[in-house]
N, C-alpha and C positions, 0 to 999 in steps of 0.2 A: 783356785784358792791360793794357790803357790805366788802367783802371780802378786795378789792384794797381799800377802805379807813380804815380797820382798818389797813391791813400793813400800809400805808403813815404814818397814826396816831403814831402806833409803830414806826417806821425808822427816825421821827419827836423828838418823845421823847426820843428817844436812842441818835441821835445827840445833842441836847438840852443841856442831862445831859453832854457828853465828852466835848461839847464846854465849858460848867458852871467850869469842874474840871477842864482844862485851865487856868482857871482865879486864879488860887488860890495863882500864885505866882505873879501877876502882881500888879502896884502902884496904888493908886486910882485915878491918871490919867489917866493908861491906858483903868480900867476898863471903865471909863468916857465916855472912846474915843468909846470903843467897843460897849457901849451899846446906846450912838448917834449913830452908823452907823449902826446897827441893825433895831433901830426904825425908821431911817430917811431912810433906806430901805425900810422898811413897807410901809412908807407913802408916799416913793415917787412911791412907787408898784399900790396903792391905787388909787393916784391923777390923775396916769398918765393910767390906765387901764391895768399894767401890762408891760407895755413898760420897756423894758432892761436897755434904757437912762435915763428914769424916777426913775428907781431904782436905777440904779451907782451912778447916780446924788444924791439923796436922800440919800444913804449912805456915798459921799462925803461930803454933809452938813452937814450931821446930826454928824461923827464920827467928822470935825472940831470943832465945836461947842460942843460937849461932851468935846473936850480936853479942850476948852478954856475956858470953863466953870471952871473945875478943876485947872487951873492954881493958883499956890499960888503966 
């Protein structure tokens, strides 16, 4: 069992970093937006037990409001 969570752990951080180097040409809107749909992922992961719709949902939310946040 030890075994399957440090690969996750690894395969977790390997994506992590290529998503981050992604970002390097994007506007600070976009990052805005990216990282509201990220967290509002998380949390709609959270609220909802894990539920699919709870999650889309939550990263629906969360990346509008990152944008609109950043709006100048």
């Amino acid at each position: 069992m030890k075994t399957i969570q440090r690969f996750a752990l690894g395969a977790s951080t390997v994506a992590m970093v290529f998503a981050l180097g992604a970002c390097a040409g994007m506007s600070s809107q976009d990052k805005n937006t990216v990282i509201g749909a990220g967290a509002g992922a998380v949390g709609g992961a959270i609220l909802t037990g894990g539920s699919a719709v709870g999650t889309v949902g939550g990263a629906a939310v969360g990346g509008i409001i990152g944008h609109e946040v950043s709006k100048p």
